[in-house]
C-alpha positions, 0 to 999 in steps of 0.5 A: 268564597272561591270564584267558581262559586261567585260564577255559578250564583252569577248564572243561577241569577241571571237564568231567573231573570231570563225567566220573569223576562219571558214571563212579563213578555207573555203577560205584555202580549196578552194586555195588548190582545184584550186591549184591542179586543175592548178597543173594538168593542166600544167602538162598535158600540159608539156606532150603535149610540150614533145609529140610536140617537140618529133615530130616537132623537126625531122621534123624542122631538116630536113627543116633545112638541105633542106634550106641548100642545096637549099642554096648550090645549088644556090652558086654552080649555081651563081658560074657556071653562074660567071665561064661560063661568064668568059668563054663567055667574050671574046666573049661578048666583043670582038665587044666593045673592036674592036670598041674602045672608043667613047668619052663621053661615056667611061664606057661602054669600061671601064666595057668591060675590067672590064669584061675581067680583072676578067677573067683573073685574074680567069683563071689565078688563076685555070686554067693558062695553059687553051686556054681561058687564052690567049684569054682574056689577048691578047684580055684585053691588046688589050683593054688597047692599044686601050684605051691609044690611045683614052687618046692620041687622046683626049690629041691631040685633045686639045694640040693645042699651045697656041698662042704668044698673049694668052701666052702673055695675060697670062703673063700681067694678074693682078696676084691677078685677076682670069685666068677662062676669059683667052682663052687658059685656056679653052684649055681643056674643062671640060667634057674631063678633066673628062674623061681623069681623069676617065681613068687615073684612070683606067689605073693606078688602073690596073697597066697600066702606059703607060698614064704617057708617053703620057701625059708627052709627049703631054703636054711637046710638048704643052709648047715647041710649045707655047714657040717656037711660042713666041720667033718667035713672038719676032723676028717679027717685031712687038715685044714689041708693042702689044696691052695690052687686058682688061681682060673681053674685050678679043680680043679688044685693050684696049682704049687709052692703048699702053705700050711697053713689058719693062713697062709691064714688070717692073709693073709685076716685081713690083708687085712681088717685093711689095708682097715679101716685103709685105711678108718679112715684116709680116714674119719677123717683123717691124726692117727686114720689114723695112731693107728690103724696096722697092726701085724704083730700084726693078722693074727696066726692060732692057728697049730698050730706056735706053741702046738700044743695042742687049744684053737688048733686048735679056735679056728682051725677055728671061725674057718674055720667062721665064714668059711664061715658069711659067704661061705654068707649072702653068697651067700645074700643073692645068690641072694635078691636074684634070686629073692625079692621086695624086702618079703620079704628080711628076713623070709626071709633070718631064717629062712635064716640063724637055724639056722646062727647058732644053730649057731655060737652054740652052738659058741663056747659049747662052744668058750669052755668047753672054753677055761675048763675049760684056763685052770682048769687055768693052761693059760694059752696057752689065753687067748692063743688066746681073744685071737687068736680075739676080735680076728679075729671083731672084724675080721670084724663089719663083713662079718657087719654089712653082710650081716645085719639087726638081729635077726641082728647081735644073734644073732652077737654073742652069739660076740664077746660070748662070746670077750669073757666069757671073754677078761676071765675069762682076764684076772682069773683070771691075776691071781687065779692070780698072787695065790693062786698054789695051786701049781706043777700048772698051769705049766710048770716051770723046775726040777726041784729043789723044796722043798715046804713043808706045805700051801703051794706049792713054791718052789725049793730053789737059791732060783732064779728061781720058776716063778711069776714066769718064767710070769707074765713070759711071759704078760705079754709074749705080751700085748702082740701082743693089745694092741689087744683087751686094751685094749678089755676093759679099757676098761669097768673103772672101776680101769683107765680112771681110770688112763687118765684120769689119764695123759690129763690130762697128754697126748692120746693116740692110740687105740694109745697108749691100749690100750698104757696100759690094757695097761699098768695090767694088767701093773702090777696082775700085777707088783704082785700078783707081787712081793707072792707072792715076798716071801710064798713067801720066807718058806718059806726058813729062812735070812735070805740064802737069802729076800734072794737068792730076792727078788733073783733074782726081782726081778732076773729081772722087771726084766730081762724087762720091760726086754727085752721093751719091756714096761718102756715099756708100764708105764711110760705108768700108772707112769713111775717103774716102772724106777726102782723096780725098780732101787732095790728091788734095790739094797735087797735086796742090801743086805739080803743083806749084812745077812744076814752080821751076825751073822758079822761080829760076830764079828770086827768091831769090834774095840773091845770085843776084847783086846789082845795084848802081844808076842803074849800075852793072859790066859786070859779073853781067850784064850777069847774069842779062841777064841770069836770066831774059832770062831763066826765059822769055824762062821757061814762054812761054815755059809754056804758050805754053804748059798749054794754050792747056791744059783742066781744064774741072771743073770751080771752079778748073781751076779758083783757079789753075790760081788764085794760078799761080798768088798768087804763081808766080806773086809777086816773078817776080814783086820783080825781076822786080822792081829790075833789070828792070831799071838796064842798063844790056844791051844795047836792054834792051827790048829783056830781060823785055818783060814782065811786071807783069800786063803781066805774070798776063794775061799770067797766066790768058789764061791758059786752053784755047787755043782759047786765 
């Protein structure tokens, strides 16, 4: 491109600048006029706000302080009217709190002393010494009286005593099963529970507490009359026999049901001992569950059919009474939990529930000495009972536990601390009863025919097995249906637990193994005790045979019993080698009891020191003694018969082996003597001396232990 065209696009260039320049210049001017104008604008409006605020800002101070003082003048009329109601209260009022409560229809009252409560607490406040002061606190303590009366009138109203049936029911009831279809639950009706909770509440928010006696005492003469009435009812004639209620058929018999208060009582005791086992088994995992397995005897009950005397009857309806006595503070706890404050439980539920614990305090003292006087008089199925009772009172603490506090706890277990006393002093004064043994007056006899020795007790006259010792064996094996409550007795004396730590050194033993090894220690300190008795009553006996085969008997009948009874096994777990012991002590006695026929026997054997015949013939010297000897020995033989023949040997097995041993031991030694001497001319009446023959002494022999021969 040549320079002229370079040049001329230059130009063209530079006159389009020019243009934009002067363009831009106007834009420029015309900012800066609008600018000035806006300028002029806004300070002509900062004049106007100043001038605004100069005149305004007064005018909005003064409203200001206006709004204030209406304020003020509103607060002071609010707080005149408040102070003139407080004047006017107890005129306003007066009419309702004269009139009282009416119920269903308690808060009406309730803002009548709210109204009153403010007035005084005014007055009180600025103007203590005014007349207004004692008008409305005389006239709000009025109101308080008269609403602790409605809270008396409405407790009296539904206080009626349960009745022995309904408490019964109570007591029956499935435990697992709701109690809402139970008549004497709906006692209370819902709709005055709640107005007796709001004014419960009330009273205590005001720091009036009187409510706490009333309800205490209400409800405590509640379940004294319910309990008052069930124990009338069990003196009645119909005791034991009411009919058992279905629990949706109230009031209707339950088709084809009829049980007696002891079965119905074991099925409850049963029932609480499976759930405790149950317990027992989760909480303390399979080894204690299983050292802790349920027995059939847990549930056992004082049944009238078993022992049937007045102390099981006694002991079985204190043990109704004390299940009414935990469904009664059940409920109670129930109907506190509705109605009095949560802080005021313990102090309510005390008084509530002191008289009645009181009550059956007392019956188990009257109850456990009526039980001591029986044992005193060796009425030994009396301490059975005692057992029975203690292991269901035992089995019942935990409900009686979760239902009351400390102080009651201590006051309930003054009954189990009670049957314990008595079930140890049952336990000691059996062993003393075996030890002294005063006489027969207290057992039940097992003969009729006894000897009676000066001063001493009676034994029997066929040396049979003794009273003493049958009693004893029976005691000992009802025993062991209470081995778990005997074992926990036991448990605190120093001689039966160092015998349980002797055994448990040798092997870990389970609970159940443990009170069987303390029952055990007792049944081996009664048999030592025993066995100790019959070998001193055998010294009544004035032949040596008849003492050898009185021991024998007894001894025999205890191995036997123990043997059969399983109680062997029991003993067995302190003194392994007790079977054993017994058997060699019998094997020792008829031992002893063939030594009894010696001096017989030395009539006729040996024969070293006796004459010998010569074809038949002896000298006169030797004749006499011939005489003698077979003389002693005929008297020594009838003397036995007469005697043995009217002795008993109860037990097969040992008559029969004591007569096969009389006939191994004797029979051979006289047929030795009798082939000797009986063809021997020692006399001219040889028949006044060989009466016998051996084929007689063997019959003879043979009618021991039977005096119908």
């Amino acid at each position: 491109m040549s320079a002229l065209e370079n040049t001329l696009q230059i130009e063209i260039k530079l006159e389009k600048e020019k243009t934009n320049q002067a363009l831009l210049k106007d834009h420029v001017e015309k900012y800066s006029e609008l600018t000035q104008s806006m300028s002029k604008i806004l300070n002509s409006f900062e004049q106007r706000l100043g001038k605004l605020e100069h005149t305004i800002l007064p005018v909005y101070n003064i409203t200001k302080n206006l709004q204030k003082q209406q304020q003020n003048l509103d607060s002071t009329l609010q707080c005149m009217e408040q102070v003139l109601s407080h004047y006017d209260a107890s005129q306003d009022v007066c009419n309702l709190i004269h009139q009282g409560p009416s119920e269903g229809n308690i808060g009406s009252f309730l803002d009548g002393l709210n109204k009153l409560k403010k007035a005084k607490d005014y007055f009180l406040n600025n103007n203590p010494q005014s007349v207004e002061l004692e008008n409305v606190t005389s006239l709000f303590n009025n109101g308080c009286e008269t609403l602790n009366n409605h809270f008396k009138s409405l407790l009296k109203k539904h206080n009626a005593p349960l009745k022995p049936v309904d408490l019964l029911d109570m007591i029956y009831i499935e435990e697992d099963s709701s109690n809402e279809d139970c008549p004497s639950i709906k006692q209370v009706p819902p709709s005055a529970r709640e107005e007796l909770n709001v004014i419960a509440q009330w009273l205590d928010n005001n720091l009036r507490r009187e409510y706490v006696q009333i309800f205490g005492d209400e409800r405590s003469e509640v379940i004294m009359r319910s309990l008052q009435n069930l124990k009338d009812h069990q003196k009645s004639g119909s005791w034991g026999n009411e009919p058992l209620r279905t629990r949706h058929g109230y009031g209707r018999a339950e088709t084809g049901v009829k049980k007696t208060t002891s079965a119905r009582l074991q099925q409850i005791f049963e029932r609480k001992a499976n759930k405790m086992f149950m317990k027992a088994s989760q909480t303390l995992g399979q080894s204690a569950g299983l050292a802790m397995r349920k027995n059939s005897s847990f549930g056992d009950i004082l049944a009238a059919e078993e022992y049937g005397n007045d102390n099981d009857q006694e002991l079985e309806k204190y043990l109704v009474l004390l299940l009414g006595l935990q469904k009664l503070l059940v409920w109670e706890r129930q109907l506190l939990n509705d109605i009095v404050p949560t802080s005021r439980h313990n102090e309510v539920f005390s008084r509530l529930s002191q008289p009645s614990i009181e009550m059956v305090v007392k019956d188990a003292e009257q109850i456990t000495s009526k039980v001591m006087r029986s044992i005193g008089r060796k009425e030994w199925s009396a301490a059975l009972g005692i057992f029975s009772a203690l292991k269901h009172v035992q089995i019942l603490q935990p409900d009686i536990d979760r239902i009351c506090d400390s102080t009651q706890k201590q006051q309930l277990s003054g009954v189990l601390n009670r049957l314990q006393q008595t079930a140890s002093k049952a336990l000691e004064q059996f062993t003393e009863s075996v030890r002294n043994d005063a006489g027969g007056g207290g057992m039940v006899s097992m003969t009729s025919s006894t000897i009676s020795y000066g001063g001493g007790s009676n034994v029997p006259r066929d040396a049979t097995v003794y009273e003493l010792t049958s009693n004893t064996i029976w005691f000992l094996e009802q025993l062991q249906e209470h081995c778990d409550t005997i074992g926990g007795l036991l448990q605190t004396e120093p001689n039966y637990t160092n015998d349980l730590e002797r055994v448990a050194t040798h092997k870990a033993l389970t609970m159940e193994q443990k009170n069987k090894a303390l029952l055990g220690s007792y049944v081996r300190k009664v048999l030592a005790e025993l066995n100790y008795t019959i070998a001193t009553k055998s010294e009544q006996y004035s032949d040596t045979a008849t003492k050898q085969l009185f021991k024998l008997n007894n001894t025999h009948y205890i191995l036997k019993s123990l043997q059969r009874s399983n109680l062997i096994e029991i003993v067995a777990l302190t003194e392994h080698d007790c079977e054993r012991r017994y058997q060699k002590m019998i094997q020792d006695l008829k031992k002893a009891y063939l030594g009894s026929w010696s001096k017989m026997l030395s009539f006729i054997h040996p024969l070293d020191d006796m004459p010998r015949p010569i074809n038949g013939k002896v000298k006169d010297k030797e004749r006499a003694t011939i005489k003698d000897r077979f003389f002693n020995f005929n008297k020594e033989l009838d003397e036995a018969v007469k005697i043995q023949r009217a002795i008993s040997v109860p037990d097969v097995l040992l008559r029969e082996g004591i007569k096969r041993d009389n006939t191994e031991h004797i029979v051979p030694k006289y047929n030795a003597f009798f082939e000797g001497y009986s063809d021997v001319q020692f006399s001219k009446n040889i028949d006044k001396y060989v009466k016998y023959r051996p084929s007689d002494v063997t019959t003879m022999l043979n009618s021991f232990f039977d005096d119908t021969v």
